[in-house]
C-alpha positions in Angstrom: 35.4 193.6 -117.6 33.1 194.9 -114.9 35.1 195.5 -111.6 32.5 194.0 -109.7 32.8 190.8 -111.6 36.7 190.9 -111.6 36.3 191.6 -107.3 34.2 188.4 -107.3 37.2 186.4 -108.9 39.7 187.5 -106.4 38.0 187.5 -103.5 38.2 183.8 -103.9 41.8 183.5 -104.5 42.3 185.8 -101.7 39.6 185.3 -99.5 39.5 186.6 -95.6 38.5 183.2 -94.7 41.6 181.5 -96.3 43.5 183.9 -94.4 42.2 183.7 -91.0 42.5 179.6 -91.7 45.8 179.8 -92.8 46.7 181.3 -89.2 44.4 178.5 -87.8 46.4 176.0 -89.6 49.4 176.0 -87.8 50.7 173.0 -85.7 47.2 170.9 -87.2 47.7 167.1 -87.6 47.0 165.6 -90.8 44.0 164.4 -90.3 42.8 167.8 -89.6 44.3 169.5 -92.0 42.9 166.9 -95.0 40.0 167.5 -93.4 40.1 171.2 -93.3 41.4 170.5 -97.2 37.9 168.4 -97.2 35.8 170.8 -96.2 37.0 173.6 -97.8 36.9 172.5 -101.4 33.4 171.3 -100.7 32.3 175.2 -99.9 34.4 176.2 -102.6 33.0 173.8 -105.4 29.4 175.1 -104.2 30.2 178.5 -104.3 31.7 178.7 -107.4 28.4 176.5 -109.0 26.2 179.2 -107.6 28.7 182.2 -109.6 28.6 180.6 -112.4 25.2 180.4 -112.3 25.0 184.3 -111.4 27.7 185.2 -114.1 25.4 182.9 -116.7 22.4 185.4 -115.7 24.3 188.4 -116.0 25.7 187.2 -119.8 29.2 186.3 -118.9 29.1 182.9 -120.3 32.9 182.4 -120.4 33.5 183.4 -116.8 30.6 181.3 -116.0 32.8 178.4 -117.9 35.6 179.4 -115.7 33.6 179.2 -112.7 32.3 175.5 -113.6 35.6 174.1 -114.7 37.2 175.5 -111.0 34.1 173.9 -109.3 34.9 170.5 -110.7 38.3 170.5 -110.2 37.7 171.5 -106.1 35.5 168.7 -106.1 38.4 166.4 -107.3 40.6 168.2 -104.5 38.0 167.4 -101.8 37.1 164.0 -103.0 41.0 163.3 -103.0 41.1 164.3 -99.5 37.9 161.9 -98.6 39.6 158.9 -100.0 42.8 159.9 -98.1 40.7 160.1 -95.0 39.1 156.9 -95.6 35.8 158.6 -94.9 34.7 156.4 -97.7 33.5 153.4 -97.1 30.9 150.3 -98.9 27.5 151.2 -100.0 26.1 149.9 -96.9 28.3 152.0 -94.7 28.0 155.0 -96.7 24.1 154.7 -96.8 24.1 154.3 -93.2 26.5 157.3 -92.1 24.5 159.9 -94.9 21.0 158.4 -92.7 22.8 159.1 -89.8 24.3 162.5 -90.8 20.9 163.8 -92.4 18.6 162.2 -89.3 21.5 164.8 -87.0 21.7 168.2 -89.1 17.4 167.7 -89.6 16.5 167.1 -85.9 19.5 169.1 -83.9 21.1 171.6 -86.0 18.1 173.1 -87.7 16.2 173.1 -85.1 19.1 175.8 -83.6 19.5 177.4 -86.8 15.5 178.3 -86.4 15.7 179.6 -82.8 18.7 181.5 -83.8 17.0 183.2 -86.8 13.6 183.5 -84.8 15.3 185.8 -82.1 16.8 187.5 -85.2 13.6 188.0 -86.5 15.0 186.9 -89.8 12.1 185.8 -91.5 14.2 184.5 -94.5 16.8 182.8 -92.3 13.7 181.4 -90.4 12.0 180.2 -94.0 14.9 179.0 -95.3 16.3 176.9 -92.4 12.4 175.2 -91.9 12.1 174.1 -95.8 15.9 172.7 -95.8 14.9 171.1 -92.3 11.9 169.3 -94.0 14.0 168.2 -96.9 17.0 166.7 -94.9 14.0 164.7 -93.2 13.1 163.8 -96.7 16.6 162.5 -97.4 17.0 160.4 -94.1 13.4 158.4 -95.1 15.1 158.0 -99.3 18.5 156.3 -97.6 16.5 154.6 -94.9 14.4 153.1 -97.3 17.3 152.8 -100.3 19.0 151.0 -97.2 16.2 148.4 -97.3 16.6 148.3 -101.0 20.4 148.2 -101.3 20.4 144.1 -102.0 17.9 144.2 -104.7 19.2 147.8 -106.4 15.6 148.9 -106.8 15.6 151.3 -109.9 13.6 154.4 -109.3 13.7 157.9 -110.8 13.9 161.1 -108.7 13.1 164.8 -109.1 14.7 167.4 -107.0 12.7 171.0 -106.2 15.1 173.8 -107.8 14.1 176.0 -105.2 14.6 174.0 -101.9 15.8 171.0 -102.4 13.0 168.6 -101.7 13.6 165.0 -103.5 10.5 162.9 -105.0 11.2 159.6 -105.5 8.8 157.8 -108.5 6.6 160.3 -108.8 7.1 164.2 -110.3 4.7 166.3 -107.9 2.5 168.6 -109.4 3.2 171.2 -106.7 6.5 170.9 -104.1 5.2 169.8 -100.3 7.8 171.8 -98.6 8.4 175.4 -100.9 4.9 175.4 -103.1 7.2 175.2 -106.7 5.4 174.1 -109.3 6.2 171.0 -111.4 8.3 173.2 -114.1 10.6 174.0 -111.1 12.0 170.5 -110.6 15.1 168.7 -112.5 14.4 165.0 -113.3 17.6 162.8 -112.8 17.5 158.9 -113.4 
């Protein structure tokens, strides 16, 4: 096995971030700590999708297995700890805090994000953080308008941009309107 590749597995068993979290754990209340539990599988469950992605392109389909069964079961850890939070509540509530949440993160924490990577003069950080800005937009207008809808259970079909993120609802775009992809780039999902 390549040591690189063996390196990627344990760094996530024995991450410097559990560590220094693990001393940042002490004398937390419960509620913290399911959220931290929360949290924490959510990044983990990502990660772990985007290495198996990477060990799929590199040929290691059975480590890219691994990676995707571990990613699955973090999100059953995290979803656990949403339930126990009661962070979870009916349609209508969820709809409204995800409108809420997106409306926040698209008009306040972006926007920092961009300054930040603007004085930086990270032009990546800067393209990255203005295209995922534009699509959390698009997200708060799809659950302000499935808000609307949620009575009637309005059936439409979406397609989401591989690249960036961007959701069209109905209608597959021939070209994204936040990244430029071309139709081929987006996954359809009914």
């Amino acid at each position: 096995m390549d040591s690189r590749l063996l390196g990627a597995c344990w760094s996530h068993v024995y991450s410097l971030d559990a560590i220094n979290h693990g001393e940042r754990l002490f004398g937390m209340s419960t509620k913290d700590a399911l959220y931290e539990a929360y949290t924490g599988e959510a990044k983990a469950a990502l990660r772990l999708k985007v290495f198996a992605e990477k060990a799929k392109e590199e040929g290691y389909s059975q480590i890219a297995k691994l990676f995707r069964v571990i990613a699955l079961s973090e999100e059953i850890h995290g979803a656990r700890a949403l339930l126990v939070l009661g962070r979870v509540k009916s349609t209508e509530e969820n709809l409204a805090m995800s409108f809420e949440s997106e409306t926040r993160v698209a008009g306040v924490a972006y926007d920092e994000f961009i300054k930040e990577a603007e004085a930086e003069e990270n032009t990546a950080a800067v393209l990255h953080f203005s295209q995922s800005k534009d699509v959390e937009e698009v997200h708060a207008k799809l659950y302000k308008e499935a808000m609307s809808h949620v009575m009637e259970e309005r059936e439409t079909t979406y397609y989401v941009c591989t690249v960036c993120g961007y959701v069209s609802d109905g209608t597959l775009p021939d070209e994204c309107p936040v990244c430029g992809a071309m139709k081929e780039q987006f996954t359809h999902f009914d």
